[in-house]
C-alpha positions as CSV (number, residue, x, y, z in Angstrom):
1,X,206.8,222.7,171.8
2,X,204.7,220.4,173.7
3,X,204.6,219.4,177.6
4,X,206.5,216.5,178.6
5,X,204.4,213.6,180.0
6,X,204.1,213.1,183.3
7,X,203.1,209.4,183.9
8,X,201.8,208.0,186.7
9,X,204.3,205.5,189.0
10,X,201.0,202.7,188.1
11,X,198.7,202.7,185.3
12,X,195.4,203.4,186.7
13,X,193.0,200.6,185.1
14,X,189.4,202.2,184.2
15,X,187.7,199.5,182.3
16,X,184.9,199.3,184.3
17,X,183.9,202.9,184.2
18,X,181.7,204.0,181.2
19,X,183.2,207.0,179.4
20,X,186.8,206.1,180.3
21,X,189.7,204.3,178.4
22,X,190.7,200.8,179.5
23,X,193.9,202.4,181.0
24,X,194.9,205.9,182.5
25,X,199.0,206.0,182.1
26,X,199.6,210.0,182.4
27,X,198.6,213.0,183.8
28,X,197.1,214.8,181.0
29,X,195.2,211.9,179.6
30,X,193.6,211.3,183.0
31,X,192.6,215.1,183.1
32,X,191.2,215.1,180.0
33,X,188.9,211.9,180.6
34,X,187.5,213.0,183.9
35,X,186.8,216.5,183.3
36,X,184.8,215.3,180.5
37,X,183.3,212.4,182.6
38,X,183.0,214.0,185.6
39,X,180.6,216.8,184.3
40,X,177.2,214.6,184.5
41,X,175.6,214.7,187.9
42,X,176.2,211.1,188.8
43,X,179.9,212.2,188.1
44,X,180.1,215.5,190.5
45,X,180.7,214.0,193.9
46,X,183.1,215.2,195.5
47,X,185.5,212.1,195.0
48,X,185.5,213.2,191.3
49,X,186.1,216.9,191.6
50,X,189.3,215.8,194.2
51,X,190.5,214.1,191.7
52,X,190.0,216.7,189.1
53,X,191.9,219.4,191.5
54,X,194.6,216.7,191.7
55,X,195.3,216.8,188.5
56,X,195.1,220.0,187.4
57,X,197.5,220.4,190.5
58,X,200.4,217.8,189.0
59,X,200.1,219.2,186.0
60,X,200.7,222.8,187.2
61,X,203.5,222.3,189.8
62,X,205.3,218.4,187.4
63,X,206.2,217.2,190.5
64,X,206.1,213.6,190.9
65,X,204.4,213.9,194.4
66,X,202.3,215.8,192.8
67,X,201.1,213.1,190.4
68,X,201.1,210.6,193.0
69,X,198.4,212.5,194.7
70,X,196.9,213.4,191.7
71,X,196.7,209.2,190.7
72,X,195.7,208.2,194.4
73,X,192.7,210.7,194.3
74,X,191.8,208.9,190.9
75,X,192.0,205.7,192.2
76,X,189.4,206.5,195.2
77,X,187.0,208.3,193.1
78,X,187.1,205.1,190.6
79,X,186.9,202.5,193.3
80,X,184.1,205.0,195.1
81,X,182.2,204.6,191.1
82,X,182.6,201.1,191.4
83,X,181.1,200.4,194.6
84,X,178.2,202.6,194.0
85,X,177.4,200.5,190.7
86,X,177.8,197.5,192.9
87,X,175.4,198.8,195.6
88,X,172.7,200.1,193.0
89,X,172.7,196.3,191.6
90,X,172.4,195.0,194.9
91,X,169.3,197.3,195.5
92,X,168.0,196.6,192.1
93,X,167.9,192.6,192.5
């Protein structure tokens, strides 16, 4: 017998990160993408790893403030991606 889902209370959009689908809804979808994005060095800071403790948190304890935490950490380490990229085309131009 499988898990329930835990969604999120908002979809977390991810389009602009490589490696990631166009939209995190749930908990365990969310895991499973960053630990398998997160691994590469540019994906290690500690943003990323929050996020990944987040998660394996809400999906340990099903708690909905749990996953709350879980999507706000994964919305800072995604917004923290996307200014990098910004910053490193700034530089680059």
């Amino acid at each position: 017998m499988s898990e329930p889902t835990i969604l999120f209370s908002k979809p977390i959009a991810t389009v602009s990160l490589p490696g990631f689908p166009d939209v995190l809804a749930d908990v365990a979808a969310a895991r499973r993408a960053v630990e398998a994005a997160r691994l590469p060095v540019a994906r290690s800071c500690p943003a990323w790893v929050e996020a990944s403790n987040r998660l394996l948190l809400a999906q340990a304890t099903r708690t909905v403030a749990a996953a709350e935490a879980a999507r706000i950490a994964l919305v800072l380490a995604a917004a923290g991606e996307s200014l990098n990229a910004v910053t490193a085309f700034a530089v680059a131009a």
